[in-house]
C-alpha positions in Angstrom: 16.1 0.0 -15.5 17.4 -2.5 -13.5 15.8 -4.3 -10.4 16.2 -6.0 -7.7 13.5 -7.8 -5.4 13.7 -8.6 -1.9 10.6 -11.2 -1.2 9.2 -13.8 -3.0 5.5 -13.6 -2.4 2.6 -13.2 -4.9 2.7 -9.7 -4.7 6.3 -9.3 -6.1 5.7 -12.2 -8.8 2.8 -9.2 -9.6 5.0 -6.6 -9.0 7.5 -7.8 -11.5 4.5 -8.9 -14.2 3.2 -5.4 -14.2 7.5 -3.7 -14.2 7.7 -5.9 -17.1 5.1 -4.8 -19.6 5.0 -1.3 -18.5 8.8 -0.5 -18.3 10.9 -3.4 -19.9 12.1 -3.6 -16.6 14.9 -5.7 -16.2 14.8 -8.0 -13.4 18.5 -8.5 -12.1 18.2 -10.2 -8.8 16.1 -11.4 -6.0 16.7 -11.9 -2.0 15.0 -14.3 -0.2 15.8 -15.6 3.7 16.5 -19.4 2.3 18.1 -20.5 -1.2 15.2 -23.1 -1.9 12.5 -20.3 -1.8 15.0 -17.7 -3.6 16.0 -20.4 -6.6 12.2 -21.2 -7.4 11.3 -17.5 -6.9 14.0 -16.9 -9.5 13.2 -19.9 -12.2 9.6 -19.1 -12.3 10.6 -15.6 -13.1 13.5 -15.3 -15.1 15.8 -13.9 -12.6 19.5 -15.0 -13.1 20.9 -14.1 -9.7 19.5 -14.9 -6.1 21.0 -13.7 -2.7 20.7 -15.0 0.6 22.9 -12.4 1.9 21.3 -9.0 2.4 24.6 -6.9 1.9 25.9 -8.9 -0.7 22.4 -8.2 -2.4 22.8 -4.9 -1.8 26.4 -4.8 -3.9 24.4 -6.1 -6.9 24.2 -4.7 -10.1 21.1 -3.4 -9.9 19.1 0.6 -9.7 15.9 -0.4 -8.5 15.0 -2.1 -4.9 11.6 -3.5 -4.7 10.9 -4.4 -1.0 8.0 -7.0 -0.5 9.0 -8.2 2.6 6.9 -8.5 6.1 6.6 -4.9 7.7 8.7 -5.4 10.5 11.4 -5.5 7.8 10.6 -2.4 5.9 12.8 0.3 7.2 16.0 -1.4 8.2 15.8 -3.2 4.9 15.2 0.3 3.2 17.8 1.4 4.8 20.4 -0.9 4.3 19.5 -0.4 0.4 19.7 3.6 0.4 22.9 3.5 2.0 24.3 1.6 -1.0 23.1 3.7 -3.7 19.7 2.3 -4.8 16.4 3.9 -5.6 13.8 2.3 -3.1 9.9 1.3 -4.0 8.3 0.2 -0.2 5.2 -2.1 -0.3 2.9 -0.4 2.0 3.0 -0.1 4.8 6.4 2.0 3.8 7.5 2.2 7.3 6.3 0.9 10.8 6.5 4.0 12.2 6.3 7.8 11.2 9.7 8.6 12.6 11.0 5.7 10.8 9.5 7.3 7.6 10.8 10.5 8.4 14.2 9.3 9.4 14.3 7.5 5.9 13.0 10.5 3.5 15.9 12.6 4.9 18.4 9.7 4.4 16.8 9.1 0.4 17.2 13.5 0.5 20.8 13.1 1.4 21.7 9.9 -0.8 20.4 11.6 -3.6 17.9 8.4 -4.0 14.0 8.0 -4.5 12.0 6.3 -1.4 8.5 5.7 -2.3 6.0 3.6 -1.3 4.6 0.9 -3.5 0.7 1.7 -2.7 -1.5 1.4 -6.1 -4.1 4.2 -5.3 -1.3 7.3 -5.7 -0.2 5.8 -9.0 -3.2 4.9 -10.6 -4.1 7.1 -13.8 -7.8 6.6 -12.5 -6.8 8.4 -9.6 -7.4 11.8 -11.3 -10.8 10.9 -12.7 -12.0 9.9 -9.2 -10.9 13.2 -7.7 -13.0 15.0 -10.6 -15.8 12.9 -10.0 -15.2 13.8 -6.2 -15.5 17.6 -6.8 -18.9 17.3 -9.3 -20.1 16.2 -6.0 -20.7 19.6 -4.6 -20.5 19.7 -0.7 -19.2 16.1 0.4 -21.6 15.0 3.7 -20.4 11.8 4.4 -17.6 8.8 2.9 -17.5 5.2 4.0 -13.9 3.4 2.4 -14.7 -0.5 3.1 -11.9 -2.8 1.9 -13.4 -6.3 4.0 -11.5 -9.4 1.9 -11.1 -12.8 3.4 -7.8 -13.8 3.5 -6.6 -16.9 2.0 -4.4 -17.4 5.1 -7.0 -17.5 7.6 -8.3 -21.4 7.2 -4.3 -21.9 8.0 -4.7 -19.7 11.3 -7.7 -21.9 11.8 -6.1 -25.1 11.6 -3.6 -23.7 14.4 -0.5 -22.4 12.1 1.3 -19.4 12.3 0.7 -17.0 9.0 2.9 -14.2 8.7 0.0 -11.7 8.3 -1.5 -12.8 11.4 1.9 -12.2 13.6 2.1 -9.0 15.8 5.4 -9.6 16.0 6.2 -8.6 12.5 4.3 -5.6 12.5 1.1 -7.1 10.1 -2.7 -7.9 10.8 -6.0 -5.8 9.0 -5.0 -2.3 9.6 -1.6 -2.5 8.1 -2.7 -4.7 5.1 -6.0 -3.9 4.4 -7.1 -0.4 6.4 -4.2 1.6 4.7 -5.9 0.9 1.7 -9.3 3.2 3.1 -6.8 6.2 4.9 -5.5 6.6 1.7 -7.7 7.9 -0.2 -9.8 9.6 2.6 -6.5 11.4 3.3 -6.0 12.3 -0.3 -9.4 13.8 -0.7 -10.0 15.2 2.3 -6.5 15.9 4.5 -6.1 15.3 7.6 -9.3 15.1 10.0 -9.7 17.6 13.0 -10.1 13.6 15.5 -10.3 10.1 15.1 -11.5 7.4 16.6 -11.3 3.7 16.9 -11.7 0.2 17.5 -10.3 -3.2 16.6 -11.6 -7.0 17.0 -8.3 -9.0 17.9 -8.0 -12.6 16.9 -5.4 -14.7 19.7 -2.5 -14.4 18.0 -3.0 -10.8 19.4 -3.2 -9.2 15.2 -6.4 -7.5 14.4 -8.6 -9.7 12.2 -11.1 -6.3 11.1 -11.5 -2.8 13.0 -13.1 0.4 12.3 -12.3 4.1 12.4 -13.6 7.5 12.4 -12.6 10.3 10.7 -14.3 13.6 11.9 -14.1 17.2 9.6 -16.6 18.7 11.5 -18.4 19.6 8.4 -18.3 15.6 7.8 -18.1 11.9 9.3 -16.1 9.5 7.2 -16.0 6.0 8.1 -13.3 3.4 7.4 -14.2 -0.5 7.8 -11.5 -3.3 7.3 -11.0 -7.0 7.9 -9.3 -9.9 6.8 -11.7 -12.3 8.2 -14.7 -11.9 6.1 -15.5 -11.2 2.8 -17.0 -8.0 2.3 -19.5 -6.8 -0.9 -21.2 -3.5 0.3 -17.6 -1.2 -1.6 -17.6 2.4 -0.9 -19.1 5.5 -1.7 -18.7 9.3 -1.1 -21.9 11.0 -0.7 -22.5 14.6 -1.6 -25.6 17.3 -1.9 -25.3 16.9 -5.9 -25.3 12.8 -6.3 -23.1 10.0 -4.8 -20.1 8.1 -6.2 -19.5 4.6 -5.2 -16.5 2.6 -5.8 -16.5 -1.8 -5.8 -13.2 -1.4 -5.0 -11.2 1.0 -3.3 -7.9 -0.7 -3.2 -8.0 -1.2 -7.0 -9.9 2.0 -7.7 -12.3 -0.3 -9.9 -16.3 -0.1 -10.1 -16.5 3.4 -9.8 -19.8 4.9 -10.6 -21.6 8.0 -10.5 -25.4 8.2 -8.6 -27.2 11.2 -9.7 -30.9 12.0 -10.0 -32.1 8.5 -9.9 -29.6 7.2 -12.9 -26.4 6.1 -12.8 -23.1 6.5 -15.1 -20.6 3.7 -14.8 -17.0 6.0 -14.8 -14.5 3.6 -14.8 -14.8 -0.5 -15.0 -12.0 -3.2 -14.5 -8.2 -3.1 -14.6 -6.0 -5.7 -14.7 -3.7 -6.9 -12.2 -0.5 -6.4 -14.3 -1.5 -2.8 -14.8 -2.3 -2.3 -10.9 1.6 -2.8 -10.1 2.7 -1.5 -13.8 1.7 1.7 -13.2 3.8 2.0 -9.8 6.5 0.9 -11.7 6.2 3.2 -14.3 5.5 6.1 -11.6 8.4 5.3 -10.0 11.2 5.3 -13.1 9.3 9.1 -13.7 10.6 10.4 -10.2 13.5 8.3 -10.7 14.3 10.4 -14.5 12.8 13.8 -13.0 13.3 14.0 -9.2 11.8 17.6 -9.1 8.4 16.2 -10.2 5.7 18.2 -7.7 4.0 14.6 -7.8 7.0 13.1 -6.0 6.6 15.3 -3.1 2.9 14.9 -3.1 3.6 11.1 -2.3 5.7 11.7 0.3 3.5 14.1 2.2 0.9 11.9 1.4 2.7 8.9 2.9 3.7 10.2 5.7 0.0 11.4 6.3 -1.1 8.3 6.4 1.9 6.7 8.3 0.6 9.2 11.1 -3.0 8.6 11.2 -2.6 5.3 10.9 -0.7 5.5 14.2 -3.0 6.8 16.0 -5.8 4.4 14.6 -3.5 2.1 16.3 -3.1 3.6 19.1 -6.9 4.4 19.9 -7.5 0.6 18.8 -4.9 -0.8 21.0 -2.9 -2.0 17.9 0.4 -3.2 19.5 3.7 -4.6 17.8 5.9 -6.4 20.3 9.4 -5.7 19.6 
């Protein structure tokens, strides 16, 4: 199928590494805000056409849109692209909002278009082996989902500049990039809590540099830690009255091993990054050949779980995007 990529970050130059060797993906054009960005974005991978024009993009020949774009740009960009035909794949976080994300599933509903989000835990294959691993567990009593990574943008923030991720105003800091990464699968695995709370530490740009929440099931406490402002090693684990699985990374769904009796049983080791994005990719083309999957619709509940909780992580925090 054919694509086309709005942003030219690492993470679509990933993106279109991992479309590549899983689907022959054909890579038809990329947007970017300025032609000098857009051009090398397009030599270094292949691309023949680049747009500085969003609309004109959008009149490409092309099936696929792959957003990578900063948040704040997520729906209206989404938008714009469902309204002129195309299949949409969202880097997380899909939508801002949860009304945007509702608003945006009945639009893709009515267009007769996919709208997913771009989040590697729902499309991993490995995502099936942790939920079995999950229910050997017997009676879960407790989770922690840690994702703590340093960012390679914060000695810029240091030195007084202005990164993107670090910018209120374009709906990004921790929560949004890294935290989404814990709700997911504590979501998946154990649906929605009965209460939550939380707390943030704000750097002065006003963005949250790390935070913390709570997720209370009455029958269990699950804990979610994120920052972007120091690196983290302790991974996370889901603890239950028959053994304890930890995972070195729960973004990745890498390290994951099973603690039982004193022994443990590596489950699953190392993936590589091409194969982290491939398999949204090749996720994505399935829903896009068979709309009536169940898994599609597991997705978008899913997503729009998350889009909620993570609200209201943002709203106990005090989390604020100025318009």
């Amino acid at each position: 199928m054919r694509y086309g990529i709005i942003g030219t970050g690492p993470i679509a130059e990933a993106f279109i590494a991992g479309a590549r060797s899983h689907c022959s993906a054909d890579i038809a054009a990329v947007y970017s805000r300025t032609a000098e960005s857009g051009g090398a974005f397009a030599a270094r991978n292949g691309i023949p056409q680049v747009f500085t024009d969003l609309t004109a993009f959008a009149q490409a020949d092309f099936e696929i849109a792959y957003i990578a774009s900063p948040n704040r740009l997520h729906a209206a960009q989404s938008e714009q692209m469902l309204l002129h035909g195309k299949h949409v794949l969202c880097e997380k976080p899909i939508t801002v909002t949860p009304g945007e994300l509702q608003r945006l599933q009945a639009l893709s509903d009515r267009q007769g278009r996919i709208y997913a989000e771009a989040i590697m835990y729902m499309f991993q294959p490995v995502r099936a082996l942790l939920r079995e691993a999950v229910a050997g567990l017997g009676r879960i009593t407790g989770a922690q989902f840690d994702f703590c990574q340093l960012s390679s943008k914060y000695p810029a923030y240091l030195r007084g500049e202005h990164p993107n991720i670090f910018n209120p105003r374009l709906a990004t800091g921790g929560l949004m990039d890294l935290g989404i990464y814990c709700v997911y699968p504590a979501l998946d695995l154990f649906g929605l809590p009965q209460s939550v709370t939380a707390c943030a530490h704000f750097l002065d740009s006003g963005a949250d540099g790390s935070g913390m929440a709570g997720l209370e099931y009455g029958d269990k406490l699950v804990t979610l830690a994120y920052s972007k402002i120091g690196q983290g090693y302790a991974g996370s684990e889901i603890r239950g009255e028959n053994g304890t699985l930890s995972i070195e990374s729960i973004s990745k769904l890498t390290g994951l091993t099973l603690h039982r009796g004193g022994e443990a049983q590596t489950l699953f080791g190392e993936r590589e990054k091409a194969d982290l994005m491939g398999f949204e990719a090749e996720g994505f083309e399935a829903f896009i050949r068979n709309p009536a999957d169940p898994y599609y619709q597991v997705t978008r509940e899913r997503a729009l779980q998350v889009s909620t909780v993570m609200a209201e992580i943002r709203r106990l925090a005090g989390i604020e995007f100025p318009e």
